[in-house]
VOGU-3710 file (C-alpha; in Angstrom, 3 decimals, decimal comma):
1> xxxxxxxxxx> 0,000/0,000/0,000  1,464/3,217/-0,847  0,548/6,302/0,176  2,658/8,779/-1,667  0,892/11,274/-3,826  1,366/10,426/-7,318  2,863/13,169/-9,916  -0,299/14,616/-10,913  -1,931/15,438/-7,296  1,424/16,809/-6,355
11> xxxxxxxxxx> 1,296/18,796/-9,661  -2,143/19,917/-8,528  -1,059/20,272/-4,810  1,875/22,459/-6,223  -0,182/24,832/-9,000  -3,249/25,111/-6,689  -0,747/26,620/-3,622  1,284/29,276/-6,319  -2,906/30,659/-7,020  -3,886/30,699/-3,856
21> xxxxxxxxxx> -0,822/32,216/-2,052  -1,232/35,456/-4,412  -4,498/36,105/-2,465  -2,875/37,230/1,722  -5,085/37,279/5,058  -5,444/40,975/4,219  -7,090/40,467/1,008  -9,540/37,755/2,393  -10,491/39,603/5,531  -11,421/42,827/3,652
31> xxxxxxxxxx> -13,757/40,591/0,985  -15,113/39,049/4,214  -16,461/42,105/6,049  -17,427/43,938/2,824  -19,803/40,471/2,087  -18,065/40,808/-1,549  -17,740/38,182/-4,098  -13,744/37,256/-4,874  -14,170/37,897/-8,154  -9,962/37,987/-8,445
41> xxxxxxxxxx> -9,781/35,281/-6,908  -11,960/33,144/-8,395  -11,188/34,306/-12,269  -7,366/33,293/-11,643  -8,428/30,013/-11,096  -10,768/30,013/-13,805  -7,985/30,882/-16,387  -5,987/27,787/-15,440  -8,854/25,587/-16,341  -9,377/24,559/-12,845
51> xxxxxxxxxx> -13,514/24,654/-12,050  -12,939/22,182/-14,708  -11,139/19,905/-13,083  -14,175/16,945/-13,071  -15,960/17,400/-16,385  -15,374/15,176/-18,767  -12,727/15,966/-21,426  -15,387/15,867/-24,428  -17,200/18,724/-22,703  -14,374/20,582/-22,428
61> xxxxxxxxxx> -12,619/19,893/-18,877  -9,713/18,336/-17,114  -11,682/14,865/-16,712  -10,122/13,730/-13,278  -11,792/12,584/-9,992  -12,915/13,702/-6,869  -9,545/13,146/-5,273  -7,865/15,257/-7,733  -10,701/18,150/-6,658  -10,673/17,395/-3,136
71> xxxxxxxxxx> -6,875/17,839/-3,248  -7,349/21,237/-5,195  -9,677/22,580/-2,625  -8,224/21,059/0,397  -5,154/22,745/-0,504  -7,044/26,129/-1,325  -8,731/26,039/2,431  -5,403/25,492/3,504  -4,611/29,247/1,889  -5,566/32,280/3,837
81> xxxxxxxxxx> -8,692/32,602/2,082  -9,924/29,124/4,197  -13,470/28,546/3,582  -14,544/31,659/1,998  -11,951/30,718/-0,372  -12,729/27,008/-1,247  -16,761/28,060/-1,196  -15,768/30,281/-4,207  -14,598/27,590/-5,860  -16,293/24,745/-4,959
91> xxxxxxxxxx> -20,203/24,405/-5,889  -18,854/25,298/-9,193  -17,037/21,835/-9,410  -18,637/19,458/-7,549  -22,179/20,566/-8,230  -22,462/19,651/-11,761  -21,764/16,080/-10,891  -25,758/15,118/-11,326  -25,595/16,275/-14,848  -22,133/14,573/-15,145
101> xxxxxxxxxx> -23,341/11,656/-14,081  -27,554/11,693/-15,031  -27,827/13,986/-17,813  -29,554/13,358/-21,372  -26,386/13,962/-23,388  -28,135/17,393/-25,055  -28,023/18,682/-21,449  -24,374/17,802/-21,106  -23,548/19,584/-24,126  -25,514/22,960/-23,520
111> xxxxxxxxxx> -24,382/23,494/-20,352  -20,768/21,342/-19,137  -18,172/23,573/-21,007  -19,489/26,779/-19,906  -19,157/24,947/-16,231  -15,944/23,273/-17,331  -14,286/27,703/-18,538  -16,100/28,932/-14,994  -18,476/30,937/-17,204  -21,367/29,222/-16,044
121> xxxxxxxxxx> -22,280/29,749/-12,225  -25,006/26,924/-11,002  -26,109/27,431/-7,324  -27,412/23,544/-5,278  -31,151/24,452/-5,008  -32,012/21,447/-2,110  -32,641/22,068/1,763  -35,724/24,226/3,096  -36,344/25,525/6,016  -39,794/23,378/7,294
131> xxxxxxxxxx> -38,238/20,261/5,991  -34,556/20,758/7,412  -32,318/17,452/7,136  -35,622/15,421/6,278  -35,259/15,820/2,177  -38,797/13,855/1,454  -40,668/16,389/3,147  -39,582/19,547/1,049  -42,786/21,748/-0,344  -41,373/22,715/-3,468
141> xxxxxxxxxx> -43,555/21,200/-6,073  -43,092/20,529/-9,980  -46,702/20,398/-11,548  -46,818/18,790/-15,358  -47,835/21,832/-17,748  -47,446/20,000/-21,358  -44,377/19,596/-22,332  -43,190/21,551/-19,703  -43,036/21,847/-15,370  -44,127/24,645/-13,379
151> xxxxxxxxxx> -42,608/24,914/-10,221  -43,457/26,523/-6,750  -41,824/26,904/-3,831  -38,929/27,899/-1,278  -34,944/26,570/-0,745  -32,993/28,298/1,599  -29,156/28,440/1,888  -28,309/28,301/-2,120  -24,383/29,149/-1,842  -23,939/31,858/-4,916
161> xxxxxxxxxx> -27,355/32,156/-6,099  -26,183/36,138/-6,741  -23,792/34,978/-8,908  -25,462/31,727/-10,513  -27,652/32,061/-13,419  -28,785/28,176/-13,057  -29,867/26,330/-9,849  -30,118/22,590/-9,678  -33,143/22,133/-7,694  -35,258/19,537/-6,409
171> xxxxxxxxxx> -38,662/19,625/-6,329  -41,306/16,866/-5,458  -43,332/15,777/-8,919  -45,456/13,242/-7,027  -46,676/13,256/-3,457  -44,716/11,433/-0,968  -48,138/9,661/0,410  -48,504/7,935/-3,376  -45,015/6,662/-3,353  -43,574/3,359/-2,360
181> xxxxxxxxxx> -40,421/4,767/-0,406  -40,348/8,629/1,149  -37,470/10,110/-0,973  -39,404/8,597/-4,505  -41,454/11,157/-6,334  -38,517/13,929/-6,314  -37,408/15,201/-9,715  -34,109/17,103/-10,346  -33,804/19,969/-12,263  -31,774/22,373/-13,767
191> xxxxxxxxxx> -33,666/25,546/-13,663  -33,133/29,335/-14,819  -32,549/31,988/-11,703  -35,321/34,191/-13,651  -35,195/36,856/-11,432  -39,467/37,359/-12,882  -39,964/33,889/-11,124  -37,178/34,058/-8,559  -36,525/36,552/-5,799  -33,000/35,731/-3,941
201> xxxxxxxxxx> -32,635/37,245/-0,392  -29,044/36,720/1,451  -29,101/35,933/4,926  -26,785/37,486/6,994  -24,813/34,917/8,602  -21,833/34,410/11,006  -18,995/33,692/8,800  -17,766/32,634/4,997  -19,409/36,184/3,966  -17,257/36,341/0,897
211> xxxxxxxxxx> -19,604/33,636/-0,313  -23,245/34,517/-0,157  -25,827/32,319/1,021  -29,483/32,867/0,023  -33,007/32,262/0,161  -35,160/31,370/-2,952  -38,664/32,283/-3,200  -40,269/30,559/-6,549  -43,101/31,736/-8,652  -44,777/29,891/-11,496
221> xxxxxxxxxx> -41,262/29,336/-12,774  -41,528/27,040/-16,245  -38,835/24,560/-17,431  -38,550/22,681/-20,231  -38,825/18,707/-19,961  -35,414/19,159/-21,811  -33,961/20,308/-18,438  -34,500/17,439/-16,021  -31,940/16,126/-15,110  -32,155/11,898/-15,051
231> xxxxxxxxxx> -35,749/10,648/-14,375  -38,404/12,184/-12,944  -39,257/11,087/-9,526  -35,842/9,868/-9,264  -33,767/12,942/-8,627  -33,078/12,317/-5,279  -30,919/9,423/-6,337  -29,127/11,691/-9,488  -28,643/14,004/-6,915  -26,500/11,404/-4,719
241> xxxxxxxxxx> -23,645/12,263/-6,888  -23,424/15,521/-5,924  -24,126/15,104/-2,134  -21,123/12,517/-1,715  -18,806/14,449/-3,540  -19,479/17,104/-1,344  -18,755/15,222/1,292  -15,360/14,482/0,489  -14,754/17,720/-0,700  -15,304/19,146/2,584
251> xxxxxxxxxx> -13,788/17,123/4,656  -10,465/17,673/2,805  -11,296/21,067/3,257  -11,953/21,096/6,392  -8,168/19,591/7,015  -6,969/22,520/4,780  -8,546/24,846/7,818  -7,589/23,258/10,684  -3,934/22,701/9,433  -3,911/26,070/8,353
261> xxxxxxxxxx> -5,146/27,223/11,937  -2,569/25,062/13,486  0,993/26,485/11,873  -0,339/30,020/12,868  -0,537/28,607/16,823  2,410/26,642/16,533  4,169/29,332/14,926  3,120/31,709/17,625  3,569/29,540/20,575  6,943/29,069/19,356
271> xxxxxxxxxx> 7,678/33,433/19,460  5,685/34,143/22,510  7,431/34,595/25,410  5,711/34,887/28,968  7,663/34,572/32,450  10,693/34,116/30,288  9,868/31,230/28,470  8,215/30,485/24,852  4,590/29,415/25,644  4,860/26,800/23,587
281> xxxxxxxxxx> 7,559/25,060/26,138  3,785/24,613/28,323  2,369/21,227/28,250  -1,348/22,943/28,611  -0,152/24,862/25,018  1,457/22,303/23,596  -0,342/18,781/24,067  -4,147/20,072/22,273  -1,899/21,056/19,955  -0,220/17,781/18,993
291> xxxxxxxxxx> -3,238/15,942/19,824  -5,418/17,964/17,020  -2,354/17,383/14,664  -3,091/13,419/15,015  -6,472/13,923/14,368  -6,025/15,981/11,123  -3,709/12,962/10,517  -6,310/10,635/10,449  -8,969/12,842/8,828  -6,791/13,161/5,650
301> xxxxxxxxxx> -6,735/9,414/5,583  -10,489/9,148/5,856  -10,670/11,804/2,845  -8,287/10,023/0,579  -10,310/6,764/1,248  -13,699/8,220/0,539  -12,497/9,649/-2,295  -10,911/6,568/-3,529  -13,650/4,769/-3,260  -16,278/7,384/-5,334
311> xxxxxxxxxx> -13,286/7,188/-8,145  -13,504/3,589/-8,373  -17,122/2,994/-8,323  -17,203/1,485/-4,932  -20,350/1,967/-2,237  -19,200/5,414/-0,646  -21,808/6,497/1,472  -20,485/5,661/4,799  -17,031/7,018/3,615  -18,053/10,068/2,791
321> xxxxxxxxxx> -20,385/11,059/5,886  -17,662/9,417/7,978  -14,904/11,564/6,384  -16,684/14,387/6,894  -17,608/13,852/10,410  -14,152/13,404/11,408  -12,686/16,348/9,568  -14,939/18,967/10,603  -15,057/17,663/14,119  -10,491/18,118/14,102
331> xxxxxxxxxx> -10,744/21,466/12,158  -13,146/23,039/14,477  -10,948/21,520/17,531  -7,772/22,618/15,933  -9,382/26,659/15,050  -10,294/26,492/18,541  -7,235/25,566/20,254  -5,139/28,030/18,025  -7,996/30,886/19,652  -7,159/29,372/22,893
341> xxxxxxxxxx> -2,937/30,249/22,069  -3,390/33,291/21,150  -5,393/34,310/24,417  -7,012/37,614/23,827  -5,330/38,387/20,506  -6,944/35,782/19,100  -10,163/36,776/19,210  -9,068/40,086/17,259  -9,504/40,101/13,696  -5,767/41,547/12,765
351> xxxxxxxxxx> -4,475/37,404/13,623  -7,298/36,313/11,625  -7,474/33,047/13,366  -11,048/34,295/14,236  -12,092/34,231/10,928  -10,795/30,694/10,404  -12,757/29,710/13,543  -15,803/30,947/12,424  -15,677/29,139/8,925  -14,747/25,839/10,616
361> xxxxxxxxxx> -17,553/26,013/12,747  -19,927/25,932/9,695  -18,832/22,064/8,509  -19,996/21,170/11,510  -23,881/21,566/10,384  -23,681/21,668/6,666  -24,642/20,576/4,118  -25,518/17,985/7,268  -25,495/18,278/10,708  -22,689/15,628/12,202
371> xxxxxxxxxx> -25,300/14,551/14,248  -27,603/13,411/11,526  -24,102/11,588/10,257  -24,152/9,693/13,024  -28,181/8,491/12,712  -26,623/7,495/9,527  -23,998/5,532/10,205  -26,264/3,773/12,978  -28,930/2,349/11,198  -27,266/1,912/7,555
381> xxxxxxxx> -23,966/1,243/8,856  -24,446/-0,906/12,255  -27,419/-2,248/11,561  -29,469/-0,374/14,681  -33,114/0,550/15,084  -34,319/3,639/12,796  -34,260/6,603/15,495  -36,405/8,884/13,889
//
């Protein structure tokens, strides 16, 4: 078993550090107070073909797997842009991975290159606020008009709907008391952000405010049968390929933060001297830190795994909520304990270890809450009693 990265994810590893390191702390904590997009930031990436990186190469991308775009991001989050920074990035890649993998080949043609050159912007159009983590319950409906849907309803948290001019969204086309399971009877589509169908409100949130997060509020919006995407009442499963992937994706970015976290409180705890003596040289300074650096350890192994196993077609559920769990559980540990080395300084925004802590904290409940991980893992995974 070898665990050495190969040529090409070092390659990545390499080209997606020289981007990143162009954009400082003080560029990433001015786009974070102002709430503005990193439109720099973003477009540099862009250029080198990069939101690409998971299209196929007959649509115009770089045709590699999620470990290649879990390695780009995890290394961006491990940038001083953290989450804001991998956000930017991010939806764009993995959440075309429905069409990718579901699409009628028409669908893959109109609309993966312009993904592929970062042209096209496509927000993830899925959770609402009365259904929460419980998918088969969500109110947006799809009614048959002809040849064509018209959909009603609400999402809530759609990551760069300001920016996206297409949302894949899923609505329900049948009601969940005709259908043989719960999450049957959803349909998947990718829909126009017609701004004389679709009002987008941001919410103001705690942190990642470079990246915009947003309401949805839909209105007799029509789409064409040419823009489902798979089969109708089966989007939920299309949209598994998305959900995993983003799984991975941020749990390797969620090692990016926390190791990024940790070499700004090792670094200080090696220059700070009280009563004479570097703080670091204090075994109440110095053993959370070692102990979160084993657990970002292991969560890059869990990562790597998960992400192996989507690449090679093997069952990756458990992997990927598992990977995820752990990661964002050691980041969040590992932003905290750098706050904690710092002392009062780090809770000023000049150290910007502040900012990392409040991005880190946000794995921790999206896209699923870690404790809805473990009801997975539970019942599909140990074989226990349904607990809700």
């Amino acid at each position: 078993m070898d665990f050495s990265l190969d040529p090409e994810l070092e390659n990545i590893q390499h080209e997606a550090r020289r981007l990143a390191d162009r954009f400082d702390d003080d560029y990433w904590r001015a786009q974070d107070e102002k709430h503005e997009f990193p439109w720099d930031f973003y477009n540099a990436f862009a250029e080198q073909g990069w939101i690409g990186i998971i299209v196929p190469e007959e649509y115009g991308g770089a045709g590699m797997g999620i470990t290649h775009a879990a390695m780009l991001l995890g290394t961006v989050a491990n940038s001083a842009g953290a989450q804001n920074a991998a956000s930017a990035l991010h939806i764009s890649i993995f959440g075309m991975g429905p069409v990718i993998h579901h699409g009628s080949e028409e669908l893959k043609r109109r609309y993966l290159p312009p993904t592929a050159s970062g042209d096209l912007h496509v927000s993830f159009g899925v959770t609402e606020d009365d259904a929460g983590t419980d998918t088969s319950r969500i109110r947006t409906v799809a009614r048959r008009d002809g040849s064509r849907w018209i959909i009603n309803g609400k999402k809530i948290w759609n990551t760069k709907a300001q920016q996206a001019s297409k949302c894949l969204l899923l609505a329900r086309t049948t009601p969940r008391e005709e259908c043989a399971k719960p999450l049957q009877g959803l349909t998947l589509f990718l829909i126009d952000l017609d701004p004389q169908h679709v009002e987008i409100r941001p919410i103001d949130k705690c942190g990642r405010n470079a990246v915009n997060s947003n309401e949805l509020f839909i209105h007799d919006l029509p789409v064409d049968d040419a823009d489902v995407v798979g089969q109708v009442d089966r989007g939920f499963y299309c949209l598994l390929d998305g959900l995993n992937p983003e799984r991975i994706v941020l749990a390797a970015e969620s090692v990016g933060i926390g190791r990024l976290a940790l070499d700004k409180a090792v670094h200080y705890a090696k220059e700070r001297v009280v009563f004479d003596r570097p703080i670091g040289m204090n075994q109440a300074i110095a053993h959370p830190l070692a102990d979160s650096y084993s657990e970002l350890e292991a969560a890059e192994l869990l990562w790597h795994r998960a992400a192996w196993a989507f690449d090679t077609g093997q069952p990756v559920g458990a992997l990927a909520n598992i990977a995820k769990l752990r990661a964002s559980e050691a980041a969040f540990r590992a932003c905290d304990r750098a706050m904690q080395t710092f002392g009062g300084m780090g809770y000023a925004k000049e150290c910007n270890v502040e900012r990392y802590w409040r991005e880190s904290r946000m794995s921790r409940i999206a896209p699923i809450s870690n404790e809805m991980i473990l009801n997975f893992v539970s019942e599909h995974v140990l074989g226990l009693p349904r607990s809700y």
